[in-house]
C-alpha positions as CSV (number, residue, x, y, z in Angstrom):
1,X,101.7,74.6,87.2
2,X,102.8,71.7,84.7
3,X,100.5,73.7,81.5
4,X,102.4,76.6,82.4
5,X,106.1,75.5,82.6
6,X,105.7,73.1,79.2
7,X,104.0,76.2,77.0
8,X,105.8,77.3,74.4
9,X,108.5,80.3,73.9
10,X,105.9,82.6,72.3
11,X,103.5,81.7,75.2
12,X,106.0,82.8,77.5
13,X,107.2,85.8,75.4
14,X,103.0,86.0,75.3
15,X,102.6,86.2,79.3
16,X,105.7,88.3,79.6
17,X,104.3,90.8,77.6
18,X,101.2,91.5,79.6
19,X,103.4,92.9,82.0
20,X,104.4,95.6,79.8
21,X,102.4,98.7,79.8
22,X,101.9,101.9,76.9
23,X,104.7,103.6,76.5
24,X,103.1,106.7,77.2
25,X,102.6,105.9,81.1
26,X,106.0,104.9,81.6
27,X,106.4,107.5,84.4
28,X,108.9,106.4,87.3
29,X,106.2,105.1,89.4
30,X,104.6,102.7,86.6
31,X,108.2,102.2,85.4
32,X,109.0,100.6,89.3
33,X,105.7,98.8,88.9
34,X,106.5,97.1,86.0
35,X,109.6,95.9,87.0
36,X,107.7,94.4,89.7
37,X,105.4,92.6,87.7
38,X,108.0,91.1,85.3
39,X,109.9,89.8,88.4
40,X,107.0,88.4,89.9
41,X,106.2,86.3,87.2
42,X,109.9,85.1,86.7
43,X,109.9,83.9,90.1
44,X,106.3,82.0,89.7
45,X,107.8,80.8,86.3
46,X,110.9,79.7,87.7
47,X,109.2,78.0,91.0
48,X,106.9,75.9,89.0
49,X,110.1,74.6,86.6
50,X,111.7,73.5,89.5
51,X,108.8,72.1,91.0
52,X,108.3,70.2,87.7
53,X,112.5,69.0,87.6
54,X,111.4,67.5,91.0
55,X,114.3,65.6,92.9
56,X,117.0,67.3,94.6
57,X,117.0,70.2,93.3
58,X,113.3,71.3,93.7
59,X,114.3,70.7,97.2
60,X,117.3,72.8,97.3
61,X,115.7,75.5,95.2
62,X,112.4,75.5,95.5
63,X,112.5,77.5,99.3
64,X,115.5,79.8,97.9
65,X,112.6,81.4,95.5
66,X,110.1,81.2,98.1
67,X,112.5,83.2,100.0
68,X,113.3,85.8,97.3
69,X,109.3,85.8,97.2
70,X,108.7,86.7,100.4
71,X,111.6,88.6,100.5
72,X,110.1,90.6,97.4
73,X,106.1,91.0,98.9
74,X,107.8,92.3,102.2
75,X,110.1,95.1,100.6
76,X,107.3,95.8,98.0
77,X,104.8,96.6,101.1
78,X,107.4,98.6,102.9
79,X,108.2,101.0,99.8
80,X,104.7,101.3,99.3
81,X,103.9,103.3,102.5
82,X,103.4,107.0,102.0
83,X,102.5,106.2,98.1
84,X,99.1,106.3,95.9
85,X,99.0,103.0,95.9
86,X,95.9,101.0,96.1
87,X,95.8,98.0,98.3
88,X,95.0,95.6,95.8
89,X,97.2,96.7,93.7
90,X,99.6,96.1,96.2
91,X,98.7,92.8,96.6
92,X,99.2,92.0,92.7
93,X,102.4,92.4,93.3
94,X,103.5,90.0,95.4
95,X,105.1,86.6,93.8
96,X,102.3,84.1,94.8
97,X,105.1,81.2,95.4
98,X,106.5,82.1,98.9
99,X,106.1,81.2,102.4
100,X,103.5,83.7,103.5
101,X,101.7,83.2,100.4
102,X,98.4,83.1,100.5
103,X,97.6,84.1,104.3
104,X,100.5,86.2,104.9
105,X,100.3,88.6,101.8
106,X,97.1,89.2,103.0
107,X,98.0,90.5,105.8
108,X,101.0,92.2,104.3
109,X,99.4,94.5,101.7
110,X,96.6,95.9,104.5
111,X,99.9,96.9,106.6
112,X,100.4,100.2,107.5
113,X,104.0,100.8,109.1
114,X,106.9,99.1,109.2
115,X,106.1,97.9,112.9
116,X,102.9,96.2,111.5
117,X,105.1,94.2,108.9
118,X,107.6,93.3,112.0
119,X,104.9,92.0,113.8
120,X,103.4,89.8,110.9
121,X,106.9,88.3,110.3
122,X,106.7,87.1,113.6
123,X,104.0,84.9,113.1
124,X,106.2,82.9,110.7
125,X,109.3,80.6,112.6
126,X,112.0,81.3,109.7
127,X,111.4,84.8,109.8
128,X,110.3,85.8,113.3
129,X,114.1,86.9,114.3
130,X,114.3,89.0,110.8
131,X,114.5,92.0,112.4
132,X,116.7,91.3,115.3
133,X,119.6,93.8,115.1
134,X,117.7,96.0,112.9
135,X,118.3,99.8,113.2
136,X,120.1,102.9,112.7
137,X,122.7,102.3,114.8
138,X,126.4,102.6,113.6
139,X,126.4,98.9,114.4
140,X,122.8,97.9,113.6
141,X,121.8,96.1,110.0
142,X,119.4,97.2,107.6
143,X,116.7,95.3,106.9
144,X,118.3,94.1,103.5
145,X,121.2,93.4,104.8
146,X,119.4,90.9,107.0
147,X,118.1,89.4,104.0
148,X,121.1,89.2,102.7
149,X,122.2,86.9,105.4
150,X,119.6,84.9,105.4
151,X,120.0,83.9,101.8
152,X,123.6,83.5,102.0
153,X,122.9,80.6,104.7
154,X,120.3,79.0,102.3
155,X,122.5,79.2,99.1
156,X,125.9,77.9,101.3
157,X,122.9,74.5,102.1
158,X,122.9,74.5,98.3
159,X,126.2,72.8,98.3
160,X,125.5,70.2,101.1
161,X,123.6,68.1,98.2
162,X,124.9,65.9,95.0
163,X,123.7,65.5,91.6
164,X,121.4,68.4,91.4
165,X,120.8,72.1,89.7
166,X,120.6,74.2,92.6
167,X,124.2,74.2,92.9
168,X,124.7,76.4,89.8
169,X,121.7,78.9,91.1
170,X,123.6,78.9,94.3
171,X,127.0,79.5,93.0
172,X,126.0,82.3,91.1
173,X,123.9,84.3,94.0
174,X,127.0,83.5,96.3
175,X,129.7,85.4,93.6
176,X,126.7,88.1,93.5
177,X,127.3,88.9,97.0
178,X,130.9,88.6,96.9
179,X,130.8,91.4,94.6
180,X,128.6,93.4,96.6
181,X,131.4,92.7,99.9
182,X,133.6,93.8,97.5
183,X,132.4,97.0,96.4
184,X,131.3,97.7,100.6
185,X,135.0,97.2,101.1
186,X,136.4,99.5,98.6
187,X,133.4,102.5,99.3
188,X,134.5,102.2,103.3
189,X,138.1,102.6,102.1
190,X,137.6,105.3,99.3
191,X,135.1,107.2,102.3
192,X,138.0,106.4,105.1
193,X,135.6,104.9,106.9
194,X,136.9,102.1,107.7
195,X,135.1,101.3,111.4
196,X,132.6,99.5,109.4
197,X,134.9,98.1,106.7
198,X,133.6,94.6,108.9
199,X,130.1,95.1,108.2
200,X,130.1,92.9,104.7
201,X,127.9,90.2,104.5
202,X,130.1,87.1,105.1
203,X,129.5,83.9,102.8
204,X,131.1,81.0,104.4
């Protein structure tokens, strides 16, 4: 919202710091929740500035966030399977800026299998092929890795577009994965394993 992207640094700092929880039940599990919570309120932060920069770039980077959004509530539900958590709190972790937000995360945090989130993906056009090619399969992607690809093709759009921001955003995220190719590359060649020394994520 506008009131919340022109507050003030210590209202920021303020917000930011309801995230953070007593030291004393910083356990792994509240520890992984936290980070959670910080990174869902970046995102919402960082989707409202653009949306307030308007122009170009809230178009070029406003559905890259609501990507990593949805990206973020989907992973979140899947590692949440087989734990204590409730669904509602679930549900509080999801960035509220993404694609499936607000009907989608519904149906998200009352999931219970990985075949149940498959199937809610597939009510949504950009994501209904997400888990084409998924599997265990020497040739088959992970899930990530599918993300991965994804957002690759949505930052490399970044750079079909003048006189905006996005293009920094987009330049970054793209040397990100080039890193990550690069450290696949060299594990597959340390591991001499290199039948799936191919199976980097390719930018352009």
């Amino acid at each position: 919202s506008r009131e919340r992207v022109s507050q003030g640094s210590s209202g920021i700092n303020a917000e930011y710091g309801e995230c953070v929880q007593d030291e004393n039940d910083l356990d792994e599990m509240n520890i992984e929740i936290l980070r959670n919570k910080l990174y869902k309120t970046y995102l919402e932060d960082f989707y409202a500035f653009c949306m307030e920069l308007g122009g170009t770039t809230a178009e070029v980077m406003c559905p890259i966030l609501a990507f990593e959004a949805d990206r973020r509530a989907i992973t979140i539900t899947i590692n949440s399977f087989r734990t204590d958590l409730l669904k509602d709190d679930i549900e509080n972790l999801y960035p509220r800026c993404g694609m499936l937000y607000p009907e989608g995360l519904k149906f998200l945090k009352n999931a219970e299998d990985r075949e149940e989130v498959r199937r809610i993906c597939e009510r949504y056009g950009m994501y209904k092929d997400l888990h084409s090619g998924v599997g265990d399969g020497p040739n088959d992607k992970t899930l990530e890795d599918r993300f991965f690809q994804e957002e690759v093709k949505m930052l490399a759009l970044g750079f079909m577009n003048s006189f905006h921001l996005g293009v920094f955003f987009a330049f970054v995220k793209l040397k990100e994965q080039e890193n990550r190719n690069i450290v696949w590359i060299a594990e597959c060649i340390a591991q001499k394993n290199k039948s799936k020394i191919d199976n980097y994520i390719p930018i352009f």
